[in-house]
C-alpha positions in Angstrom: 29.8 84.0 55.6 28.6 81.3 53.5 30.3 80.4 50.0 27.1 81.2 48.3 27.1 85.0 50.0 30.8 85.2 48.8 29.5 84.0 45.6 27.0 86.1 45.0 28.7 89.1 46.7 31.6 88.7 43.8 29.0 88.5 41.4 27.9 91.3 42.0 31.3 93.9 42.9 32.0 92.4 39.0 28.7 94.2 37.6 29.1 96.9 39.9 33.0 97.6 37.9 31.3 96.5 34.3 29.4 99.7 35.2 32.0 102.0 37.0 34.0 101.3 34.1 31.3 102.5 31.4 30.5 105.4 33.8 34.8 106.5 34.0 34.9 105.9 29.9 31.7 108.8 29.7 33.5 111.0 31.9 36.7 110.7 29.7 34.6 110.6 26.7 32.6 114.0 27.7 35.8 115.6 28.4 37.2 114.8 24.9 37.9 118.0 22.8 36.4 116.5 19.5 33.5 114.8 21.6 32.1 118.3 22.5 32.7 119.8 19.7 30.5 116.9 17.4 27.9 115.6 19.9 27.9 118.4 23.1 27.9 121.3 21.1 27.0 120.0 17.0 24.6 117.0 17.9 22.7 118.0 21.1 23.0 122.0 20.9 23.0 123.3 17.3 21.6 120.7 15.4 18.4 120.6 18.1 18.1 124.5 17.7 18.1 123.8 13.8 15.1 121.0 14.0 13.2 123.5 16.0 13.6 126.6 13.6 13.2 124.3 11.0 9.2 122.8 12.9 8.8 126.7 13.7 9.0 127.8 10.8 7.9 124.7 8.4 5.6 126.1 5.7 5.3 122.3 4.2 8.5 122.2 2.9 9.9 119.8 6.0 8.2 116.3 7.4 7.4 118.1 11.0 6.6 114.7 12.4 10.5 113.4 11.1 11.8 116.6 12.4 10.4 116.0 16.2 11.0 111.9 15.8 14.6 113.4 15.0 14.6 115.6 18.9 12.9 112.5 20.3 16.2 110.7 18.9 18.4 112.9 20.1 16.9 113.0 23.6 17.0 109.0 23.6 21.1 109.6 23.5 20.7 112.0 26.2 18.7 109.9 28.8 21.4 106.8 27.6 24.4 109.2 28.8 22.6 109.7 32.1 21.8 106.1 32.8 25.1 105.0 31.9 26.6 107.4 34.4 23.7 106.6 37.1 25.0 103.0 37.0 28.2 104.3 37.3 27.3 106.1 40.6 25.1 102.6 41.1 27.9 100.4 41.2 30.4 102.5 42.9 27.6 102.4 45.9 27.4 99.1 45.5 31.0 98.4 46.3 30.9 100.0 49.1 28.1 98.4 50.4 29.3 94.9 49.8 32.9 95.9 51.2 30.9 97.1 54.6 29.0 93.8 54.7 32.1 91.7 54.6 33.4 93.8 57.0 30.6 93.7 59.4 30.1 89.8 58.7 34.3 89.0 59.4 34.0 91.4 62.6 30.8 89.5 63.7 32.9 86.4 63.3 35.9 87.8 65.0 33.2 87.9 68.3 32.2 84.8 67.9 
């Protein structure tokens, strides 16, 4: 295996932690207490169900194009959660991939 594989293969098993490491820190983070209570169950359950009564029911009083540009916000948070933990799931693949190739490259050495 060349220095420049090695290189690149470290390189890479560092991004791969930068985003197993995000992905762990979501998972503690979603099992906070306080963190569903404000954001799971506050922020992306009731306050939703508000916005839509709210658009439902909106007689002129309410902006309905803030309300929904409000869920459209909201929905932005949700698909960053699930990238965040994708990468997670990314980069843990990603080890394990890299750890196979240096094992296949050291045992095709071994042969040689």
């Amino acid at each position: 295996m060349t220095a420049e594989e090695l290189e690149q293969i470290e390189v890479s098993n560092k991004e791969a932690q930068e985003a197993i490491d995000k992905g762990e820190a979501l998972k503690r983070l979603l099992a906070n207490p306080d963190y569903k209570l404000i954001i799971s169950e506050g922020f992306m359950k009731n306050y939703p169900e508000e916005l839509g009564v709210a658009i439902a029911t909106n007689t002129g009083a309410y902006d309905t194009d803030a309300l929904v540009n409000l869920l459209k916000g909201i929905n932005s948070f949700v698909g960053y959660t699930f990238q965040v933990a994708q990468n997670g799931m990314a980069g843990e693949q990603t080890l394990r991939d890299n750890e196979a190739y240096i094992a296949s490259q050291e045992e095709q050495e071994d042969k040689e």
